[in-house]
N, C-alpha and C positions, 0 to 999 in steps of 0.2 A: 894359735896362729893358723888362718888357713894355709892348706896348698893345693897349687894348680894342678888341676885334673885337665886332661887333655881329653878326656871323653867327654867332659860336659860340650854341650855345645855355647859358642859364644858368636858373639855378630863380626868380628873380624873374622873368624875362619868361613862362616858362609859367606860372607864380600870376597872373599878371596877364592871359593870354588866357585861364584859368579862371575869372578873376573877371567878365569881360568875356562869357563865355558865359553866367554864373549873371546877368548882368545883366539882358541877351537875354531868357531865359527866363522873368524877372519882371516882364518890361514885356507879352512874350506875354498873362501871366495877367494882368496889366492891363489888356491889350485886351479878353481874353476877356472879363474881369469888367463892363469897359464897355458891353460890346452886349448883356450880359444885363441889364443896369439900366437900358438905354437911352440911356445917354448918347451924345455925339457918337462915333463910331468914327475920325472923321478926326480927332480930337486923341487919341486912343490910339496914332496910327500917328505923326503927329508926334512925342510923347515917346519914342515905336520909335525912330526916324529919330535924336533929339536923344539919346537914349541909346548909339545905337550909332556915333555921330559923335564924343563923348566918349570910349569907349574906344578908337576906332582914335586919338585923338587923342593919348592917354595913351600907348598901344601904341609909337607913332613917337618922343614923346619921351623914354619911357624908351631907347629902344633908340638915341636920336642924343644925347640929354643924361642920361644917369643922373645926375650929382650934381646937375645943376639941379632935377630934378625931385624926386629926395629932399630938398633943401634947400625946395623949395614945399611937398613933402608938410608937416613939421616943423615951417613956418609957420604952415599951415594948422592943425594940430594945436593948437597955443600957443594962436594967437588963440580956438579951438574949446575950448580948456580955462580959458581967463581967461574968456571968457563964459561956461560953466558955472558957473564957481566965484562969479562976480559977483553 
């Protein structure tokens, strides 16, 4: 029987440190978008910080739980389509 090696590489975990980049770079142009409006810069860098804490968090658990965390994905999902549809 095999078993899951988390060192191999697979195509979920790089879509996932792609998504995680694309993240990155949207919260940048948030900051940027911030200090050209004025607003605070130190809560643009916080939701930096709070963004990129999130996907190392996601990162670690896909790669130490994959079923758990597709299983919360799917959850999340349902609960996210029963309140559209409400």
């Amino acid at each position: 029987m095999a078993q899951y090696n988390p060192t191999e590489s697979s195509s979920a975990g790089s879509s996932v440190h792609t998504s995680g980049e694309a993240g990155s770079r949207a919260t940048g142009r948030g900051a940027e978008e911030a200090y050209r409006t004025g607003q605070d810069p130190d809560a643009a860098a916080s939701l930096r910080q709070v963004t990129h804490n999130f996907f190392r968090a996601l990162d670690r658990s896909l790669d130490e739980q994959p079923m758990t965390t597709l299983g919360l994905a799917a959850v999340i999902g349902f609960v996210l389509g029963a309140v559209w549809k409400a």
